[in-house]
PyMOL commands that place a pseudoatom at each C-alpha (Angstrom):
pseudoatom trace, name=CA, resn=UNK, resi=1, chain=A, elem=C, hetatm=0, pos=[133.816, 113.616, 97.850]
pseudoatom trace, name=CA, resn=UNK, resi=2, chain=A, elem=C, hetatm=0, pos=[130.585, 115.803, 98.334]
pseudoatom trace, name=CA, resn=UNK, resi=3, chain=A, elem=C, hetatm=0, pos=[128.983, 116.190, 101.819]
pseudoatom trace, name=CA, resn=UNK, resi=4, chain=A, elem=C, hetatm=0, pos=[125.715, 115.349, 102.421]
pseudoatom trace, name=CA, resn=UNK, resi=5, chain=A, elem=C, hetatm=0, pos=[123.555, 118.866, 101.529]
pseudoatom trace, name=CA, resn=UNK, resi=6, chain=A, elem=C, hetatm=0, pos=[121.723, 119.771, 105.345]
pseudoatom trace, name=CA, resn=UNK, resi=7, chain=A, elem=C, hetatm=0, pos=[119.712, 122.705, 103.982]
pseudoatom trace, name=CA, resn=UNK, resi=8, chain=A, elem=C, hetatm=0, pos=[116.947, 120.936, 103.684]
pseudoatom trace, name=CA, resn=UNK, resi=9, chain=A, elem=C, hetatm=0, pos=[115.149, 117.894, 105.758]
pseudoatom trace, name=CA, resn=UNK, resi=10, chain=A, elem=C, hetatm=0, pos=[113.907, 114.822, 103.362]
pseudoatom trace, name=CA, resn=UNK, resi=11, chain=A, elem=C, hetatm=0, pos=[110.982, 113.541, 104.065]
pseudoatom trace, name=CA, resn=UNK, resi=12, chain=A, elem=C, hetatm=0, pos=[110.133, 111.249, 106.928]
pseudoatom trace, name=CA, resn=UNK, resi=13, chain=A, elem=C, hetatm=0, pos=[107.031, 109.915, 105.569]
pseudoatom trace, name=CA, resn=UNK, resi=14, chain=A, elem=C, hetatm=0, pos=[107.674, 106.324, 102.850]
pseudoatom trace, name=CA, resn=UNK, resi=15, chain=A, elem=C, hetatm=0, pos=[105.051, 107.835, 100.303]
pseudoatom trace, name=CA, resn=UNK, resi=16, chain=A, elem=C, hetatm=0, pos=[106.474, 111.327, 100.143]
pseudoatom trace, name=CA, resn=UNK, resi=17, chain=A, elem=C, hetatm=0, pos=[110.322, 110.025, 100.072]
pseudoatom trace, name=CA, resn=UNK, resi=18, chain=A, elem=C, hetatm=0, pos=[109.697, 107.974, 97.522]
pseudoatom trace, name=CA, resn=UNK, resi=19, chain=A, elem=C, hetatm=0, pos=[108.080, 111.407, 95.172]
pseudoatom trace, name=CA, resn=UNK, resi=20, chain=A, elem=C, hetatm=0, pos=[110.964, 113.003, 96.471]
pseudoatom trace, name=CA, resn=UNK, resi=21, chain=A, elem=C, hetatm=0, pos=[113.546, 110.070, 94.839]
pseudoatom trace, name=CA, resn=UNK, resi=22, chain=A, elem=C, hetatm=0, pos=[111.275, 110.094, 91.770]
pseudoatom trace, name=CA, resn=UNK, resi=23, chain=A, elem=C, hetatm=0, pos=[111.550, 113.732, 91.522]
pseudoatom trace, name=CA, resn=UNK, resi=24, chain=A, elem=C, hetatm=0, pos=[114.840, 114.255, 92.159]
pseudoatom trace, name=CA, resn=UNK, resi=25, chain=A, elem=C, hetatm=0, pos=[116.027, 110.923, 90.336]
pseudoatom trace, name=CA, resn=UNK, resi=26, chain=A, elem=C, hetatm=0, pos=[114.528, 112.696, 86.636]
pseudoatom trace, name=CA, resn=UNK, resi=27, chain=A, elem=C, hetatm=0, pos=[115.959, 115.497, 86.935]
pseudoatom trace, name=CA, resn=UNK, resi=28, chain=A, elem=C, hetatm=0, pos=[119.699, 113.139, 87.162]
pseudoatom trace, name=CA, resn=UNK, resi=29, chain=A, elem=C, hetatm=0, pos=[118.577, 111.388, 84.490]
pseudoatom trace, name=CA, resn=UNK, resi=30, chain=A, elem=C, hetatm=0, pos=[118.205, 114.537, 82.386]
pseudoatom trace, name=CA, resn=UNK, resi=31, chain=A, elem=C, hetatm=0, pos=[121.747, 115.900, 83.385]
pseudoatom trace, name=CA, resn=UNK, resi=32, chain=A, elem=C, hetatm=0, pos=[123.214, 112.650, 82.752]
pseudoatom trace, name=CA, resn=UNK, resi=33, chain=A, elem=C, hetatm=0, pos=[121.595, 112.164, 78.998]
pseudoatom trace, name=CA, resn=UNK, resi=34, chain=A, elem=C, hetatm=0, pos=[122.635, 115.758, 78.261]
pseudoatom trace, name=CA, resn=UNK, resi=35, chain=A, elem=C, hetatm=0, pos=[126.479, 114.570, 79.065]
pseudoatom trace, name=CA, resn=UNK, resi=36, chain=A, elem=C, hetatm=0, pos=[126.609, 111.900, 77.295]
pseudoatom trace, name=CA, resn=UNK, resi=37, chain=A, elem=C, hetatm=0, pos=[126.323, 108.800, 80.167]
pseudoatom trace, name=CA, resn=UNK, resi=38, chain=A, elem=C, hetatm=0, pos=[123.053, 106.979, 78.337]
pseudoatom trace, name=CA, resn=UNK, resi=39, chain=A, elem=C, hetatm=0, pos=[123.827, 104.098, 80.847]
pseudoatom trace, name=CA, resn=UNK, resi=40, chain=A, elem=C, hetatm=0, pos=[123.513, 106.325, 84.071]
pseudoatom trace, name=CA, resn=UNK, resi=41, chain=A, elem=C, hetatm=0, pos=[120.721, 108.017, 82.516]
pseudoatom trace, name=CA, resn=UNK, resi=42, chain=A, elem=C, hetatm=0, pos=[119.027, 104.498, 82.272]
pseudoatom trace, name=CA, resn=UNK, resi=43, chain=A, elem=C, hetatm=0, pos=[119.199, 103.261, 85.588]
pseudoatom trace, name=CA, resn=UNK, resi=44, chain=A, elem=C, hetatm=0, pos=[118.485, 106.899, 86.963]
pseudoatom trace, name=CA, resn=UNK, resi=45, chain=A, elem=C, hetatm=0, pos=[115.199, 106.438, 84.854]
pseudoatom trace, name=CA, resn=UNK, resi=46, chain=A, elem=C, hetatm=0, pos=[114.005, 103.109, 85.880]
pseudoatom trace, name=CA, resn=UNK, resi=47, chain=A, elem=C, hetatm=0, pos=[114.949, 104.656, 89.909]
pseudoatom trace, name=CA, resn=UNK, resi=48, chain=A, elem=C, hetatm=0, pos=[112.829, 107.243, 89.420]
pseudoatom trace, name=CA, resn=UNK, resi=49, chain=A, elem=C, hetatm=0, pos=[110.103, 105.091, 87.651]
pseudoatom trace, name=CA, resn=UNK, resi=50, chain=A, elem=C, hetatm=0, pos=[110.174, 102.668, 90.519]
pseudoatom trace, name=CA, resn=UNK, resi=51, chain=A, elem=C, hetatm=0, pos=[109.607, 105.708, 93.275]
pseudoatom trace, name=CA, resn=UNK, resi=52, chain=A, elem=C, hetatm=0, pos=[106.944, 106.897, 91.070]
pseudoatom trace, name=CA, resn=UNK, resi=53, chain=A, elem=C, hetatm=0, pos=[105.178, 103.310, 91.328]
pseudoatom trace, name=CA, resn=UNK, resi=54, chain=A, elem=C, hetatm=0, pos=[105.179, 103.207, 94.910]
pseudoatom trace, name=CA, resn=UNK, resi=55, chain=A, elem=C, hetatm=0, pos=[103.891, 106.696, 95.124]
pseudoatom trace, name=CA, resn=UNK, resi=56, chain=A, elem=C, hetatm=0, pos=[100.910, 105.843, 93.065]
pseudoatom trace, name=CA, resn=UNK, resi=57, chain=A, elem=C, hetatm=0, pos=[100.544, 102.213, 94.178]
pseudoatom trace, name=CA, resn=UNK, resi=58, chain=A, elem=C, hetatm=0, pos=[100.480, 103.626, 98.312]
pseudoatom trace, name=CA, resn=UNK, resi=59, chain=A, elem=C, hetatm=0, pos=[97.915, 106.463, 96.711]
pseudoatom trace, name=CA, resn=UNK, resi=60, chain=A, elem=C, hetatm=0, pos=[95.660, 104.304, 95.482]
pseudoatom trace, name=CA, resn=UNK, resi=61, chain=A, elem=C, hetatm=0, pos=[95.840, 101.882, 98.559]
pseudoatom trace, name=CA, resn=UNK, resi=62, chain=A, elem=C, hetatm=0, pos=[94.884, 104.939, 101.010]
pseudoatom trace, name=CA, resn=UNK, resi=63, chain=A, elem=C, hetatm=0, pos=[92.535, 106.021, 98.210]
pseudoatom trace, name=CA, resn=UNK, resi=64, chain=A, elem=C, hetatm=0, pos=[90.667, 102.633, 98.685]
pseudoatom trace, name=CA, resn=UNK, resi=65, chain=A, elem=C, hetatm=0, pos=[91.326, 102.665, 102.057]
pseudoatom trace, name=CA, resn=UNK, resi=66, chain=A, elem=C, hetatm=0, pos=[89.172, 105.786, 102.485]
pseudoatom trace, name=CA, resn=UNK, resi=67, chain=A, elem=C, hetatm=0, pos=[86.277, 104.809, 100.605]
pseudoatom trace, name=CA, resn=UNK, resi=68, chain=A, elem=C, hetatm=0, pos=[85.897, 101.703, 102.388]
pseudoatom trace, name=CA, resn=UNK, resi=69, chain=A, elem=C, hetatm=0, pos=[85.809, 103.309, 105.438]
pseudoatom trace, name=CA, resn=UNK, resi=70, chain=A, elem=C, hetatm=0, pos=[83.039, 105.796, 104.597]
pseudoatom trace, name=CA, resn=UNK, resi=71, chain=A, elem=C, hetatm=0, pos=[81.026, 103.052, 103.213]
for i in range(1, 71): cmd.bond("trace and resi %d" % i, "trace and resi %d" % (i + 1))
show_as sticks, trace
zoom trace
C-alpha cells in the first residue's frame, strides 16, 4: 500500500480542492487510458468533470455575488 504523499498541503478552501481533484483526476484518467483500463479511465473522467462543475458553478455564484454587491 502507498502512504499518503506529505510534500505538499491540499487545499483547505471547497472551490480550490475541488480544481485540485479535477486537475489531478485528468491527468489519472490519461495514465489509465494509456494502460489499457477504459473503465477506470471513465469514472476518473466523469470525477474530474464533476470537480470541474463545482469549480465553475461556485465561480459563477461569487461572480454574481460580486456584482450584486457593487450594484
Amino acid at each position: 500500500m502507498m502512504n499518503k504523499p506529505t510534500d505538499h498541503a491540499l487545499p483547505d478552501d471547497p472551490v480550490m480542492f475541488a480544481a485540485y481533484v479535477a486537475s489531478i483526476s485528468g491527468e489519472l484518467a490519461r495514465i489509465s487510458r494509456e494502460n489499457g483500463l477504459s473503465t477506470l479511465a471513465y469514472i476518473l473522467e466523469m470525477a474530474r468533470l464533476e470537480a470541474r462543475n463545482i469549480t465553475l458553478t461556485e465561480q459563477d455564484a461569487s461572480a454574481e455575488q460580486q456584482t450584486a454587491q457593487t450594484n
